[in-house]
C-alpha positions as protocol buffer text, in pm:
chain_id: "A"
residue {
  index: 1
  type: UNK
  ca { x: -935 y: -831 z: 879 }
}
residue {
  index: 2
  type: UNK
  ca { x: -774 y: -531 z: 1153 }
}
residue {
  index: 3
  type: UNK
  ca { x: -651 y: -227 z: 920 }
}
residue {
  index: 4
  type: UNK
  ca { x: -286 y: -217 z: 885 }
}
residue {
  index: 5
  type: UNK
  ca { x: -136 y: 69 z: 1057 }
}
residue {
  index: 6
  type: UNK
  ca { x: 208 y: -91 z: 949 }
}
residue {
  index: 7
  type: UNK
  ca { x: 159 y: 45 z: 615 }
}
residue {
  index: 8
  type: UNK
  ca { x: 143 y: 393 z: 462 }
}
residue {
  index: 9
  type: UNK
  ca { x: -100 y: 369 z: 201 }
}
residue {
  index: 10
  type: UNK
  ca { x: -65 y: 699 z: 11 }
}
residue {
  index: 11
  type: UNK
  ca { x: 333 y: 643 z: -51 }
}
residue {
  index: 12
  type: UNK
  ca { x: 195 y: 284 z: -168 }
}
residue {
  index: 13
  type: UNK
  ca { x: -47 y: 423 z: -385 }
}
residue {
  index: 14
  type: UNK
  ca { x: 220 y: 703 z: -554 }
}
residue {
  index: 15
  type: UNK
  ca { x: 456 y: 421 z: -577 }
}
residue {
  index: 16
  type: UNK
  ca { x: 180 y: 200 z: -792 }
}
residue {
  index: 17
  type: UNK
  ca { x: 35 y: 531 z: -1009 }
}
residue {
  index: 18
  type: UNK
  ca { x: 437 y: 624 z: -1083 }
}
residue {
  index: 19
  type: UNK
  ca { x: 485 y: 278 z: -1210 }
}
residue {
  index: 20
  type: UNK
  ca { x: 128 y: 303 z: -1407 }
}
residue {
  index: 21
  type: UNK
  ca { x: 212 y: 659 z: -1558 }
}
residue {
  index: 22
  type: UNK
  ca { x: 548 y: 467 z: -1672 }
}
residue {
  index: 23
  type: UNK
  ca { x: 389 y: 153 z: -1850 }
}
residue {
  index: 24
  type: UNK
  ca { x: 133 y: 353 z: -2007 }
}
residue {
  index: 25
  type: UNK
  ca { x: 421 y: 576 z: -2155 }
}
residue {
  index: 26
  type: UNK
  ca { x: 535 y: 305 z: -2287 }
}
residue {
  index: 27
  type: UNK
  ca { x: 285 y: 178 z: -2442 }
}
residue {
  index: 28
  type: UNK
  ca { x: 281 y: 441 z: -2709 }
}
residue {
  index: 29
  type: UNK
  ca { x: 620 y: 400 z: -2766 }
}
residue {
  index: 30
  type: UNK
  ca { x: 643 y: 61 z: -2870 }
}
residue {
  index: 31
  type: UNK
  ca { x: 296 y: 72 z: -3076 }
}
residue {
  index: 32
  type: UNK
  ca { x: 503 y: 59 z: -3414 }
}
residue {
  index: 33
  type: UNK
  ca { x: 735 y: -243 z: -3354 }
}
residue {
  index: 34
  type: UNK
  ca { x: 355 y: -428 z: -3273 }
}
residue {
  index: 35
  type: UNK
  ca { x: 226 y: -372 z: -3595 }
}
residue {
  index: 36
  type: UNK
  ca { x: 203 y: -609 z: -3856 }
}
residue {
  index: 37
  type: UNK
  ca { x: 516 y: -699 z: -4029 }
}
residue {
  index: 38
  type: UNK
  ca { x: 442 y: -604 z: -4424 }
}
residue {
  index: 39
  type: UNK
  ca { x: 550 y: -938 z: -4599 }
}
residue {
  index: 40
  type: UNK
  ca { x: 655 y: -744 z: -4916 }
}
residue {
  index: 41
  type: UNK
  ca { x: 930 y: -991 z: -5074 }
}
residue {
  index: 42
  type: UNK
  ca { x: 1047 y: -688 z: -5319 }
}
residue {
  index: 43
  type: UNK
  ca { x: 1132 y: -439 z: -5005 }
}
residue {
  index: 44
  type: UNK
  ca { x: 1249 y: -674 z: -4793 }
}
residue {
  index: 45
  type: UNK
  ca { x: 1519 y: -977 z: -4787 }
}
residue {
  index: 46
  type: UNK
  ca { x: 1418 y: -1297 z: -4579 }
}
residue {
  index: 47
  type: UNK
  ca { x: 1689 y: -1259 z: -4291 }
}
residue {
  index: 48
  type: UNK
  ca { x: 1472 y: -878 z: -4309 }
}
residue {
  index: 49
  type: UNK
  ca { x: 1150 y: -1034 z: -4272 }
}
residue {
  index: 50
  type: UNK
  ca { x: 1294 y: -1285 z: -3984 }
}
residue {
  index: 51
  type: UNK
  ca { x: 1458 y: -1000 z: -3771 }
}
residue {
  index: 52
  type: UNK
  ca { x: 1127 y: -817 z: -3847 }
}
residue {
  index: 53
  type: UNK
  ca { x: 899 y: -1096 z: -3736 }
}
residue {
  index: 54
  type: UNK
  ca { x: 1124 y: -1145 z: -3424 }
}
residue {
  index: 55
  type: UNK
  ca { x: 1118 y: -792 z: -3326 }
}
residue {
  index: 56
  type: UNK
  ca { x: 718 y: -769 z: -3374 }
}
residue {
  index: 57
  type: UNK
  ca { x: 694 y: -1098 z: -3149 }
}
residue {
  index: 58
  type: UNK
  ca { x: 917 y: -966 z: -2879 }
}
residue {
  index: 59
  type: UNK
  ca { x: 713 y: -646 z: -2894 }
}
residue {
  index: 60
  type: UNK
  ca { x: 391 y: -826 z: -2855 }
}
residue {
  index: 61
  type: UNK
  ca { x: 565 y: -1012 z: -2530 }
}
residue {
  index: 62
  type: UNK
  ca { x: 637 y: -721 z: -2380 }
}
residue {
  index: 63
  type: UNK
  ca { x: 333 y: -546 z: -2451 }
}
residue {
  index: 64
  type: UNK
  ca { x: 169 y: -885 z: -2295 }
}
residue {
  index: 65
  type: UNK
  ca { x: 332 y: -849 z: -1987 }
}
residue {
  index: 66
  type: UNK
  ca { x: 311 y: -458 z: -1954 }
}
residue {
  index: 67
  type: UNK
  ca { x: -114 y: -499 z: -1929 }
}
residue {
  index: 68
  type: UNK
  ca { x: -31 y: -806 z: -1663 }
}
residue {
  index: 69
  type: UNK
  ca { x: 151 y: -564 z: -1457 }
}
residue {
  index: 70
  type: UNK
  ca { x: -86 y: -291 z: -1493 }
}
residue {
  index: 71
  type: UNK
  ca { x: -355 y: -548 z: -1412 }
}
residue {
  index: 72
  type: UNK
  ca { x: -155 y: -615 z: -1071 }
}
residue {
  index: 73
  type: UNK
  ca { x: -139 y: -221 z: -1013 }
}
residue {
  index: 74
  type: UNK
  ca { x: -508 y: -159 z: -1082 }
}
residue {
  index: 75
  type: UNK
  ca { x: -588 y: -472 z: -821 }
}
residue {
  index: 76
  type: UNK
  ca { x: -361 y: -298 z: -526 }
}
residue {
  index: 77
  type: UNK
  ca { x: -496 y: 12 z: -586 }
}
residue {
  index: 78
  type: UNK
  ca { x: -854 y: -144 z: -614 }
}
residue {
  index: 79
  type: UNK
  ca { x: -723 y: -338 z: -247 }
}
residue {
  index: 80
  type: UNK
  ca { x: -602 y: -12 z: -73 }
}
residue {
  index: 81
  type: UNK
  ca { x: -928 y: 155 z: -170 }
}
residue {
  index: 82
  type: UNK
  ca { x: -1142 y: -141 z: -22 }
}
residue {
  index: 83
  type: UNK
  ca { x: -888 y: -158 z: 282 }
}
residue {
  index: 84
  type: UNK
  ca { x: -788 y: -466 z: 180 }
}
residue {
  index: 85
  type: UNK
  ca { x: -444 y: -405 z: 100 }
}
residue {
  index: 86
  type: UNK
  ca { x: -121 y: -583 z: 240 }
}
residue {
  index: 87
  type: UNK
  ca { x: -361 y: -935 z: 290 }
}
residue {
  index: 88
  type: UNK
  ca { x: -285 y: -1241 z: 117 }
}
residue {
  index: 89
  type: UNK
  ca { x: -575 y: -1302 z: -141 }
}
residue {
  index: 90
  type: UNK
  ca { x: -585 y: -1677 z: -97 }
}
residue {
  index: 91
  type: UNK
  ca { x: -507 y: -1699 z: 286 }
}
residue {
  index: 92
  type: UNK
  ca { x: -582 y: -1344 z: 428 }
}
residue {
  index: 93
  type: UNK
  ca { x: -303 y: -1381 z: 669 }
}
residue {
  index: 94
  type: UNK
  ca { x: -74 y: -1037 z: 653 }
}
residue {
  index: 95
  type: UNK
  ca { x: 178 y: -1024 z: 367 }
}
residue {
  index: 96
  type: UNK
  ca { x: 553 y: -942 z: 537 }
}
residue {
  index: 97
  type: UNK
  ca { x: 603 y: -537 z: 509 }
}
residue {
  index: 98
  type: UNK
  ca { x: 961 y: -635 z: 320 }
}
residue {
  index: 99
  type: UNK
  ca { x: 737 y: -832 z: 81 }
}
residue {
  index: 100
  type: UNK
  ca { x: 545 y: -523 z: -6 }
}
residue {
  index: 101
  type: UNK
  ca { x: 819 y: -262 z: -23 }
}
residue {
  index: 102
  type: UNK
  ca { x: 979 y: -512 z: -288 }
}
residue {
  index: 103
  type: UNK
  ca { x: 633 y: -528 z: -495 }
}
residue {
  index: 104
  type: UNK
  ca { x: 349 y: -282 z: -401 }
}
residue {
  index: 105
  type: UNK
  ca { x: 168 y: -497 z: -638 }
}
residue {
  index: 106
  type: UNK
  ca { x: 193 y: -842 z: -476 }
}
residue {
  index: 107
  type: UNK
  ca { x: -110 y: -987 z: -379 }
}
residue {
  index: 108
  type: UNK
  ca { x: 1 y: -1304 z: -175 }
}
residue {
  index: 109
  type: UNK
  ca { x: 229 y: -1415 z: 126 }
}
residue {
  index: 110
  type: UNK
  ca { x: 589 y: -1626 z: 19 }
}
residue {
  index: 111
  type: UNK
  ca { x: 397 y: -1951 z: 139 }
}
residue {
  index: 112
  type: UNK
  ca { x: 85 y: -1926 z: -107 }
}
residue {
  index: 113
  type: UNK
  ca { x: 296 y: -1832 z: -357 }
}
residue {
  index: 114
  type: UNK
  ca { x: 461 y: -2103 z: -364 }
}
């Protein structure tokens, strides 16, 4: 692979570490509505527990799909480090500049992500 001089890596790489700082902020903040949902039948009413079980699942989604995100971010960062970054993973062939300005993160050309 020829370096890309196409791409400036370092507003790439602030780009990826704002969006890190911001999901692990978050993190924190939605710790609570993770936690297990006490099943007490003399605190709470059943429609209670329901809208408390939802809330802890949709929590738990979101949390899921926070840590794939900041798996993505750790693997560009990881790719602009190795020089790597701004190749498809499974073809190597140059992912389109508007591609990357969409999602610093992405890790493979429109055709092998198909």
């Amino acid at each position: 692979m020829v370096d890309r001089t196409d791409i400036d890596r370092e507003r790439v790489r602030s780009q990826l570490m704002k969006r890190r700082g911001e999901l692990l902020e978050r993190e924190s903040a939605t710790k609570e509505a993770r936690d297990p949902v006490e099943l007490d039948q003399a605190r709470l009413g059943r429609l209670s527990r329901m809208d408390a079980l939802q809330s802890q699942a949709l929590a738990q989604d979101v949390e899921r799909r926070r840590k794939i995100e900041l798996q993505r971010i750790d693997a560009a960062l990881g790719r602009i480090e190795a020089g790597e970054y701004g190749y498809c993973l499974n073809c190597g062939e140059a992912i389109p500049i508007a591609r990357l300005e969409f999602d610093p993160a992405v890790a493979t050309c429109v055709d092998c992500a198909r």
